[in-house]
C-alpha positions as CSV (number, residue, x, y, z in Angstrom):
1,X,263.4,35.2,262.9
2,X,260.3,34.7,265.0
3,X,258.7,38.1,264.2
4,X,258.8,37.3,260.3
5,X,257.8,33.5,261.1
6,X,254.2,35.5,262.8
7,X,254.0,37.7,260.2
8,X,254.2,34.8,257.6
9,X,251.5,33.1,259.8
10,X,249.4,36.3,259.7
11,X,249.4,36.3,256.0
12,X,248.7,32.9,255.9
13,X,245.7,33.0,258.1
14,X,243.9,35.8,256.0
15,X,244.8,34.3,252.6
16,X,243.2,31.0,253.1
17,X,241.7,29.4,249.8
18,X,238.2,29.5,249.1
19,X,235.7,27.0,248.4
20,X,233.4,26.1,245.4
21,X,229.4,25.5,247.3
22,X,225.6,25.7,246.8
23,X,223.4,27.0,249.0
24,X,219.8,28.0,248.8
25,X,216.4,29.0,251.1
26,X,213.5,27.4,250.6
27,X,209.8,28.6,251.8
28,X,208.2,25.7,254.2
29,X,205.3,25.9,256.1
30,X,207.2,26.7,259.5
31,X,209.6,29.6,258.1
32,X,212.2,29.8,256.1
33,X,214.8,27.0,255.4
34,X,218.5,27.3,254.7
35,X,220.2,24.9,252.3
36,X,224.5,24.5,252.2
37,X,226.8,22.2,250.1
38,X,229.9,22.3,251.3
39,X,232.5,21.3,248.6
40,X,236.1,21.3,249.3
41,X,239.2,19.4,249.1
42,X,238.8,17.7,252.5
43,X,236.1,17.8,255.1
44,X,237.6,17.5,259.1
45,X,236.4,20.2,260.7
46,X,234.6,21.5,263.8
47,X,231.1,23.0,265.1
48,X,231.9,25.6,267.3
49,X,229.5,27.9,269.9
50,X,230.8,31.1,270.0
51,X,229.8,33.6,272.8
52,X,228.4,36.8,273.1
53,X,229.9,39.9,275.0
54,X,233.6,39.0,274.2
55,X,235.9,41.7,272.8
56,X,237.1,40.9,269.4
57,X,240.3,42.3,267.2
58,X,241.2,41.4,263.6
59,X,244.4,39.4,263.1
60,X,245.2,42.1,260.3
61,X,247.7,44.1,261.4
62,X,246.9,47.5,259.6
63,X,243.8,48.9,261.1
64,X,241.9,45.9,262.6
65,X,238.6,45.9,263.0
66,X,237.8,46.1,266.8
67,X,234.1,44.5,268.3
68,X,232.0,43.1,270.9
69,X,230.1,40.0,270.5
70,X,226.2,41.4,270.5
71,X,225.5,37.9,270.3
72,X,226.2,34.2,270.4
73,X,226.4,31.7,267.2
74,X,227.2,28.5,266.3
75,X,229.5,28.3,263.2
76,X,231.2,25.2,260.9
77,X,235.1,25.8,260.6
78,X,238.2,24.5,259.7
79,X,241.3,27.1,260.3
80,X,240.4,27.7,263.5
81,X,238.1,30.2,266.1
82,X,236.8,33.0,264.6
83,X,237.5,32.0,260.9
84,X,234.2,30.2,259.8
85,X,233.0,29.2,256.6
86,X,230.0,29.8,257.9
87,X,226.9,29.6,260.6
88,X,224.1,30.5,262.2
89,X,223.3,33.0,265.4
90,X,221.2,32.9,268.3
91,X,218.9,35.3,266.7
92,X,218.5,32.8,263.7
93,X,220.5,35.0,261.7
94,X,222.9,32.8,258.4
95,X,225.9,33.9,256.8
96,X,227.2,31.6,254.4
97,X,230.2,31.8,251.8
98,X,231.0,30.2,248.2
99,X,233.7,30.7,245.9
100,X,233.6,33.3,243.3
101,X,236.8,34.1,241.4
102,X,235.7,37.2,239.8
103,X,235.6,39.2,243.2
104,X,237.5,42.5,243.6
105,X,236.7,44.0,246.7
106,X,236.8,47.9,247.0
107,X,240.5,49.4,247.3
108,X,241.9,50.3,250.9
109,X,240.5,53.1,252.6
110,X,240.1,55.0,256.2
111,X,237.3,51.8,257.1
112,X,238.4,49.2,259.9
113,X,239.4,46.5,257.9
114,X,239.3,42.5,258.8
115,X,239.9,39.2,256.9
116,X,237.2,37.7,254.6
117,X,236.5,34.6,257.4
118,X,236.8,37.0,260.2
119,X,234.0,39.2,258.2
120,X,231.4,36.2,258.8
121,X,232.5,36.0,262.2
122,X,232.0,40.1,262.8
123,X,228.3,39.5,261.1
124,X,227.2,37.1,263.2
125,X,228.8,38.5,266.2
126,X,227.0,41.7,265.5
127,X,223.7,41.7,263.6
128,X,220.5,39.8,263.7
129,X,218.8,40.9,260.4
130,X,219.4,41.2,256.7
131,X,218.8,44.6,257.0
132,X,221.1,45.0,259.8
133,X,223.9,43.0,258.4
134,X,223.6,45.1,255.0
135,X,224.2,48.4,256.9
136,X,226.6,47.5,259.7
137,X,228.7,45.5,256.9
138,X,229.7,49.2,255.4
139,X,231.1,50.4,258.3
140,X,234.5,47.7,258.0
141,X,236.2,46.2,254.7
142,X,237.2,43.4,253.7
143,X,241.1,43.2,253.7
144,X,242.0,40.3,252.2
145,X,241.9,38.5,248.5
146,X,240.0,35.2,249.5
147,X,237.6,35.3,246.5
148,X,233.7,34.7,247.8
149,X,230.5,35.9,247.8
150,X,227.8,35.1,250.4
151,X,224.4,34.3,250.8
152,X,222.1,35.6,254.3
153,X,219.2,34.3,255.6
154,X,217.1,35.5,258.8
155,X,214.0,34.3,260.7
156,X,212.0,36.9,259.2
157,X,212.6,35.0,256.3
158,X,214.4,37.7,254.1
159,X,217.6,37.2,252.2
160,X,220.4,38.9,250.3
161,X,223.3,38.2,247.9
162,X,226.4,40.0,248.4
163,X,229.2,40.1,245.9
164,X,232.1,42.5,245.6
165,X,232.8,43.2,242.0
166,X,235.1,45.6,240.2
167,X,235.8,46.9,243.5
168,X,232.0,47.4,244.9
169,X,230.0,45.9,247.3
170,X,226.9,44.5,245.1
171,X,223.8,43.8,247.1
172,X,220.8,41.8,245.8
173,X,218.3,42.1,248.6
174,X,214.5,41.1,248.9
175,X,212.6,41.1,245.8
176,X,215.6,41.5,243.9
177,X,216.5,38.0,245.1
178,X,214.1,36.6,242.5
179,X,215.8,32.8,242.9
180,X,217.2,32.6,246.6
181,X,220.2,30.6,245.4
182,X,223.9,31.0,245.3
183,X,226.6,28.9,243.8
184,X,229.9,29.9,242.4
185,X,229.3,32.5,239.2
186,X,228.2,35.6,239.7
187,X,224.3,36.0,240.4
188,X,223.0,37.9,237.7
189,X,225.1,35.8,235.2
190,X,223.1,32.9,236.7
191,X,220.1,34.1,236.3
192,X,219.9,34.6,232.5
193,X,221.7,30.8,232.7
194,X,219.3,29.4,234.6
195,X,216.4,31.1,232.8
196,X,217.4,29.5,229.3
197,X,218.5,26.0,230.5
198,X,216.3,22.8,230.2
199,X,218.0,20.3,232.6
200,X,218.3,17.0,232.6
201,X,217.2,14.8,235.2
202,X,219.6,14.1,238.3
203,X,221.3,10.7,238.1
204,X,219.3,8.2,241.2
205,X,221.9,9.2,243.5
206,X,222.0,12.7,242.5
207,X,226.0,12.7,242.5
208,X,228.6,12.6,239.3
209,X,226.4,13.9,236.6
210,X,227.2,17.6,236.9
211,X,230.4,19.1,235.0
212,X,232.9,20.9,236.8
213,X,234.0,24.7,236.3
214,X,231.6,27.6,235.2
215,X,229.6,25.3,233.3
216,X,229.3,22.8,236.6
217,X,228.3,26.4,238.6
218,X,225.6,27.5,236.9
219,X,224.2,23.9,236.1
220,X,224.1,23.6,240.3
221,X,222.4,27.6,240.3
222,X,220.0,26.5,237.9
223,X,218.8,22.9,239.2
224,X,218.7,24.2,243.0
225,X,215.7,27.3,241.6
226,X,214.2,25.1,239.6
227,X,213.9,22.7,242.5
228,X,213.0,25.3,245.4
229,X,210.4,27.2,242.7
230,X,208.5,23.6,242.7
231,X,208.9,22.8,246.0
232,X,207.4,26.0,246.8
233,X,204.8,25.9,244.6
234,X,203.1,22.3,245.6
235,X,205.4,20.7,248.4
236,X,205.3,17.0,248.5
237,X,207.2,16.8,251.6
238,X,208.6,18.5,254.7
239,X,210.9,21.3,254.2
240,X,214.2,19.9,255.8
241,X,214.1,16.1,253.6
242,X,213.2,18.5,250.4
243,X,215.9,20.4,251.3
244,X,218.2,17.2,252.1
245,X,216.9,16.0,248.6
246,X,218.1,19.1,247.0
247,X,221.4,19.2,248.2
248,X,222.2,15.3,247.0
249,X,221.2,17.0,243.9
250,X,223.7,19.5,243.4
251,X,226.3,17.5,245.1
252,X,229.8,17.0,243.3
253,X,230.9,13.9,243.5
254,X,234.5,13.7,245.4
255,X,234.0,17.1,246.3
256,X,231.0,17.5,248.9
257,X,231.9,17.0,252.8
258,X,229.2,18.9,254.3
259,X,225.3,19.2,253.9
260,X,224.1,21.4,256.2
261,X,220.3,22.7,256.5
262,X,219.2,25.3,258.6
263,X,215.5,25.4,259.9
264,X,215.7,28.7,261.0
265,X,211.5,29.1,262.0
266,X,212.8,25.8,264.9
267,X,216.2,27.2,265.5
268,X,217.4,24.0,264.7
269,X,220.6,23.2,262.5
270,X,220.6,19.4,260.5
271,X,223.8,18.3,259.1
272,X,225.9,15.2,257.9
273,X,229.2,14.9,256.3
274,X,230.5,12.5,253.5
275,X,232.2,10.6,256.5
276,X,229.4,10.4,258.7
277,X,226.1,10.5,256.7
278,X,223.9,10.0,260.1
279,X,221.9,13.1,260.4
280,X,222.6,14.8,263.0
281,X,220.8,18.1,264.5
282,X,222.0,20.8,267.2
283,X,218.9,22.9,268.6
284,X,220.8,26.5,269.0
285,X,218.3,28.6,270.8
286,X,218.8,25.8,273.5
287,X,223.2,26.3,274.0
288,X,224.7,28.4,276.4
289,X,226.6,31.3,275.2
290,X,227.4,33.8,278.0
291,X,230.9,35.0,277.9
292,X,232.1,33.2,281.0
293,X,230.5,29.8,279.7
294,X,233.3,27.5,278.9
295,X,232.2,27.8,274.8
296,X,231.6,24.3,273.1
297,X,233.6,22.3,270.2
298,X,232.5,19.3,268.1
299,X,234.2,17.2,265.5
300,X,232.0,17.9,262.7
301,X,232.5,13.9,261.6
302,X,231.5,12.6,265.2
303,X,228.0,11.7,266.8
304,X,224.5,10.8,265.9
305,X,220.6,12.5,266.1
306,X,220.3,15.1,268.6
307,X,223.9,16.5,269.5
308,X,223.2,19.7,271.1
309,X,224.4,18.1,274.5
310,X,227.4,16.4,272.6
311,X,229.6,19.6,272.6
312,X,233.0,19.3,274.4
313,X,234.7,22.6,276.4
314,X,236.4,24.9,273.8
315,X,240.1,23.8,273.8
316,X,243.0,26.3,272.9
317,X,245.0,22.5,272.3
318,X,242.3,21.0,269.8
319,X,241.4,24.1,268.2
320,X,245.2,24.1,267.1
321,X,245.2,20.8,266.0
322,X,242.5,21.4,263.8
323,X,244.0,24.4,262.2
324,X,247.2,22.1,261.4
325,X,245.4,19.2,259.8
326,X,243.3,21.5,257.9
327,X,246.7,23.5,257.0
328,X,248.3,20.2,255.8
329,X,245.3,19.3,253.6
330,X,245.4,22.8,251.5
331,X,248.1,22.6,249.2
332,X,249.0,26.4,248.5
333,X,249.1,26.5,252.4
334,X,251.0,22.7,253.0
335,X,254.3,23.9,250.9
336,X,255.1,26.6,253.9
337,X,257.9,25.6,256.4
338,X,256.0,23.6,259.5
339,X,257.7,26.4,261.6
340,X,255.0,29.0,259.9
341,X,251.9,26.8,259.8
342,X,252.8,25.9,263.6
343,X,252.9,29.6,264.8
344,X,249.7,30.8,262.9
345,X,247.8,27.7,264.6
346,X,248.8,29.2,267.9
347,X,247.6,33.1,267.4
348,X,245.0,32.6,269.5
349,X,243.4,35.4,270.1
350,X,243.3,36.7,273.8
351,X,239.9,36.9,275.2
352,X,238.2,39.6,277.4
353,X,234.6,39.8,278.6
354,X,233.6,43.5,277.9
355,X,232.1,44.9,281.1
């Protein structure tokens, strides 16, 4: 009985739902800036530093994916360590994920293979460039059905769109990123949207106006590139309130929790959440991420300015507790017996420092 209650929890922690999003970069005078709407059903969650040099292996069971941290990060999540929706590394390297239902990733093969939220994790772990990412990223697959697509970001100020569709990995990458936006369509279906639409103005709040669905998708896509294209072209203010601005834009009323903005040229990440709309701001370059470091949590909901001193010692206890509330709140995932969702909150992973 307890062997098929992990199993159940192992399925259940690499078949987690996905999440409709915006994100976007924008040019500013100090690098390049990283824009992310976070829309989901609920919004607890945690802001966790992850460390470099510790040895890593994929909760799938059938060829996992075996690593070593190359280097630390800082990632938003909400079933747990090493499941993000997303984040930032030490190198000022992003990785972030929206909801795409037409994804098909390729069919199983000979590859190490590793959950869709684990393959964030493995990025940032691993790479600190687009380019990087783009060619380390082929050497694993994707083993679960979570249908995304992401956006990166680095320093350099280069980006990419990867989808998987009819079971390829589709790679938009430098100047074939004409609009360095992402929502939940797929990108070159957005394009020839956002090309044709005139818009109409966002409401004075900038929430409720936009329709949901496909249609609600592609009006985001289109209203983000129009907004960056004009920013970029005569900015009237700094980079992180246009950016701010931007995302109130695009927001979906009942539906955003997080808006999260990376200023990757000041290694600084800028945040609130719909229960806590204080902006807050974590200077990464500045955390300590060693392997024998205690590691560092925060409620995603608590504090105020500058909270890169604000993060608690990683707890095995909290980190569990998270996974459950989140569990309860996804409704595919709260009609399972309490006996599953309880064991697949306690796989934590066991921890080595490589030598």
């Amino acid at each position: 009985m307890r062997m098929r209650r992990t199993l159940a929890a192992l399925a259940l922690l690499t078949a987690l739902p996905a999440s409709a999003c915006t994100t976007f970069c924008v040019r500013g005078p100090d690098g390049l800036v990283f824009g992310r709407s976070y829309d989901y059903g609920f919004g607890e969650g945690m802001v966790l530093v992850n460390a470099r040099g510790l040895e890593k292996v994929s909760l799938l069971e059938r060829n996992p994916a075996r690593w070593t941290a190359k280097y630390g990060s800082v990632t938003f999540n909400q079933y747990g360590r090493d499941n993000p929706m997303g984040g930032v590394n030490e190198r000022g390297f992003v990785v972030e994920l929206m909801e795409l239902q037409e994804t098909k990733y390729p069919p199983l093969d000979s590859r190490p293979q590793l959950g869709a939220l684990e393959w964030v994790q493995y990025l940032l772990d691993n790479f600190a460039t687009v380019n990087e990412a783009i060619a380390g990223s082929k050497r694993v697959r994707i083993g679960t059905s979570i249908p995304i697509h992401f956006l990166f970001a680095d320093r350099k100020g280069d980006t990419a769109v990867v989808e998987f569709l009819n079971g390829r990995m589709m790679v938009r990458h430098g100047e074939n990123v004409p609009s360095r936006v992402l929502a939940n369509t797929p990108y070159d279906e957005d394009l020839e949207y956002a090309a044709k639409r005139t818009l109409s103005p966002p409401s004075p709040k900038g929430e409720g106006d936009l329709p949901r669905g496909i249609e609600g998708s592609r009006e985001r896509f289109a209203r983000a590139a129009r907004a960056v294209k004009a920013f970029e072209a005569a900015p009237t203010s700094g980079a992180i309130d246009r950016s701010f601005e931007i995302l109130d834009e695009v927001a979906q009323k009942g539906h955003t929790q997080w808006q999260i903005v990376y200023d990757l040229g000041r290694s600084t990440i800028h945040y609130r959440t719909t229960v806590n709309r204080e902006r807050r701001s974590i200077a990464y370059a500045n955390l300590e991420y060693a392997c024998t470091a205690p590691g560092g949590m925060l409620d995603v909901d608590t504090g105020r300015g500058d909270v890169t001193k604000a993060f608690l010692p990683y707890a095995s206890e909290a980190n569990e507790r998270q996974m459950l509330r989140a569990f309860a709140a996804s409704p595919q995932v709260g009609m399972l017996p309490q006996a599953v969702r309880s064991d697949a909150a306690r796989l934590e992973r066991t921890r080595t420092c490589a030598a």
